[in-house]
MARMARDREN-959370 format. One record per residue (C-alpha): residue in three letters; x, y, z. Coordinates in steps of 0.001 Angstrom, whole numbers, padded with zeros to 6 digits, always signed. Example, Ala and Ser with C-alpha at 12.3 -4.5 7.8 and 13.67 -1.06 7.14 Angstrom:
2
code; X; Y; Z
ALA; +012300; -004500; +007800
SER; +013670; -001060; +007140
This chain:
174
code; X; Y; Z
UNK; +040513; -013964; +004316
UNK; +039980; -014680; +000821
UNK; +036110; -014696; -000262
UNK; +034177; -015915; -003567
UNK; +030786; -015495; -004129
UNK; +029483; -016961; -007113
UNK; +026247; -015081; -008089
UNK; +023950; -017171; -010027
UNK; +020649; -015755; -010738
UNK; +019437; -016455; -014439
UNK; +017888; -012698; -014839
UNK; +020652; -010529; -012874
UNK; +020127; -007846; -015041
UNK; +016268; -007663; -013573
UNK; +017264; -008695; -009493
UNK; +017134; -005513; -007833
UNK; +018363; -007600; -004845
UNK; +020600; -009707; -006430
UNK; +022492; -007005; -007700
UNK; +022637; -004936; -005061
UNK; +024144; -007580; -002731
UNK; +026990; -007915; -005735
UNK; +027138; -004228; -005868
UNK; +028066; -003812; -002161
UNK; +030470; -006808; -001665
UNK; +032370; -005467; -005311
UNK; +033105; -002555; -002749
UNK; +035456; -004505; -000191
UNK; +038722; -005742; -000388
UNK; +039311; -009641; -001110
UNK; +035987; -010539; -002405
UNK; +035836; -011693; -005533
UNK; +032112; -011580; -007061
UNK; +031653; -014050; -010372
UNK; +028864; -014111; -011740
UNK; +027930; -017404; -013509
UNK; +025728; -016501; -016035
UNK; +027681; -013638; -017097
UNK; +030629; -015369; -017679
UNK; +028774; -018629; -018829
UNK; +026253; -017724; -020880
UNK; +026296; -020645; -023084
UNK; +026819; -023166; -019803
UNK; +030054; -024801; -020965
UNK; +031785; -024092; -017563
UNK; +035675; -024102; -017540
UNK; +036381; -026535; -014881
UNK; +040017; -025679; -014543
UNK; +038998; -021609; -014202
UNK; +036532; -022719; -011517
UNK; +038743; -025098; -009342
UNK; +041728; -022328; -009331
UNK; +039262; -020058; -008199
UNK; +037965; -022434; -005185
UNK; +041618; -023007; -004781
UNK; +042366; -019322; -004428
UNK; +039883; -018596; -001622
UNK; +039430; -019159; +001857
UNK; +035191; -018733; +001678
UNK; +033419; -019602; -000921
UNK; +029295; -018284; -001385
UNK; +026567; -019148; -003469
UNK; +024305; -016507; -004266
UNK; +021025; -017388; -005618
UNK; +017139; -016747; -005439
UNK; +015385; -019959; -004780
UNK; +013946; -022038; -007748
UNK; +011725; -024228; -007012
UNK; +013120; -025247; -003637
UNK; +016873; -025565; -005461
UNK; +019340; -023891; -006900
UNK; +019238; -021782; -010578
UNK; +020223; -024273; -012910
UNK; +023191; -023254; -013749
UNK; +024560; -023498; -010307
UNK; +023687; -026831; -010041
UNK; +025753; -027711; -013374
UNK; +028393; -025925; -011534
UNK; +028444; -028218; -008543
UNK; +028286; -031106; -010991
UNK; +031322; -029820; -013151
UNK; +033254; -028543; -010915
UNK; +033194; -030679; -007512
UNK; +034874; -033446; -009440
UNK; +035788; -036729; -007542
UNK; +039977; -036217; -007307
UNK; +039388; -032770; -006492
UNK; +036439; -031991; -003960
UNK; +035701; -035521; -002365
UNK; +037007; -038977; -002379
UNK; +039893; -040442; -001337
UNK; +042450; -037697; -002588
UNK; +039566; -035257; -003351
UNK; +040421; -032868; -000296
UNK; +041352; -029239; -002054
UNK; +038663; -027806; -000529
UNK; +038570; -029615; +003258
UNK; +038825; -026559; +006039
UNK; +037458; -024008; +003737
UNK; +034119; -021788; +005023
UNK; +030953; -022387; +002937
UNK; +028056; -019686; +002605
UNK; +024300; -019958; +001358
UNK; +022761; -016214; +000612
UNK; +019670; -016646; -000975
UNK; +016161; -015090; -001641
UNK; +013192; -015580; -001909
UNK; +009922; -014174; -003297
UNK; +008016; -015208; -000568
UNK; +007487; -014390; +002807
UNK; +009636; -015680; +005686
UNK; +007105; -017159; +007289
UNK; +006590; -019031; +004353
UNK; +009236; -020660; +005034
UNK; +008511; -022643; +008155
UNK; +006491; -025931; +009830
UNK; +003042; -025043; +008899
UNK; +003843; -022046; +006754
UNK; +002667; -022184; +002946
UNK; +006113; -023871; +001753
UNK; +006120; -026534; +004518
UNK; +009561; -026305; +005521
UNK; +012091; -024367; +006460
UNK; +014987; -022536; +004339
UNK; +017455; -024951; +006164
UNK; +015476; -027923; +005579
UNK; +015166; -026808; +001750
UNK; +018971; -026129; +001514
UNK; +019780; -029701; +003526
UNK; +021824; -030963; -000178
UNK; +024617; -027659; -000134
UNK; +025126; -028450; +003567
UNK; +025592; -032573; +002698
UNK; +028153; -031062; -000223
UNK; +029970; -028867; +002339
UNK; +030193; -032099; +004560
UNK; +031260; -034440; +001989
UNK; +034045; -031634; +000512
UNK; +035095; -031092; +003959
UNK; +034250; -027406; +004041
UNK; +032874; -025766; +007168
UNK; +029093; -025065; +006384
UNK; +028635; -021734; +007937
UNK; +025184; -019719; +008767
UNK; +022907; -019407; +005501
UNK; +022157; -015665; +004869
UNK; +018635; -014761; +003842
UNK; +016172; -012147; +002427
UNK; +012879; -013021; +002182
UNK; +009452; -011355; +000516
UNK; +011241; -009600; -002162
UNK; +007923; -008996; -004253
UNK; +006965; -006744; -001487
UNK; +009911; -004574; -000373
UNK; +011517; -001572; -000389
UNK; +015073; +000150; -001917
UNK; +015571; +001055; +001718
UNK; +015104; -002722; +003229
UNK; +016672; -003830; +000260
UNK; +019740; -001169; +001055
UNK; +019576; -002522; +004425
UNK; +020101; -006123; +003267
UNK; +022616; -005468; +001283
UNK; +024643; -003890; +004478
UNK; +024017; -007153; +006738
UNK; +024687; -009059; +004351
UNK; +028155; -008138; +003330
UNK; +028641; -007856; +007513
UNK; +027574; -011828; +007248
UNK; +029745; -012552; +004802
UNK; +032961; -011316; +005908
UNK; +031639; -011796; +009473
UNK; +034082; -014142; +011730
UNK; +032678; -017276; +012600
């Protein structure tokens, strides 16, 4: 199995999670890490790149930290560019039908922020309910989300440890 995880996160350089979860996937075999705002600082995204890339791999992530309840911006000009109608959806738009789709995201807050009644209202599923209609209407498999939550309060060693389940999620089978 094939996997891409597209890191976007607008201040990599500054993620000590962020990059750490790169960092330990960069480590295995058949995962190719991209980072979007690395490679497009300027946001003109080359669809063609992108689409071979989809095309190339079985599982395809999206890496972010949640802004304001959504994706960075970036990745959201992503899905716009690069899930074009022909390719990703619509009536000969099936390229991408069968493969495995991944959410790994954090978050600043709390976990139990996170839930019915908690400060954000809602739950990380319920917040990420638009990547799992796009992995319906692409025809990809929508798989577990991964998450890591309360980042402004942790530690290298839970941070370590996240890093290990989450590769383990990643190239988990499902």
């Amino acid at each position: 199995m094939k996997v891409l995880v597209l890191v976007a996160h607008p201040n990599f350089e500054g993620s000590r999670v962020n990059q750490r979860w790169a960092q330990e996937l960069e480590a295995h075999e058949n995962v190719t890490v991209h980072n979007l705002y690395q490679v497009y600082p300027d946001g003109a995204i080359d669809v063609a790149r992108e689409q071979q890339l989809l095309l190339d791999h079985d599982r395809i992530v999206l890496q972010f930290p949640l802004y304001w309840y959504s994706t960075p911006s970036l990745l959201k000009k992503w899905q716009d560019d690069v899930l074009q109608y022909g390719f990703a959806y619509g009536s000969e738009g099936n390229k991408l039908n069968g493969k495995d789709f991944v959410v790994a995201i954090s978050t600043g807050g709390p976990a139990e922020a996170y839930q019915a009644g908690g400060y954000n209202q809602y739950t990380l599923s319920e917040l990420l309910r638009p990547l799992q209609a796009t992995a319906n209407l692409i025809g990809a498999r929508y798989l577990p989300i991964f998450s890591f939550s309360g980042l402004m309060a942790v530690t290298d060693e839970q941070i370590e440890d996240s890093a290990k389940r989450y590769a383990a999620h990643i190239l988990g089978e499902y």
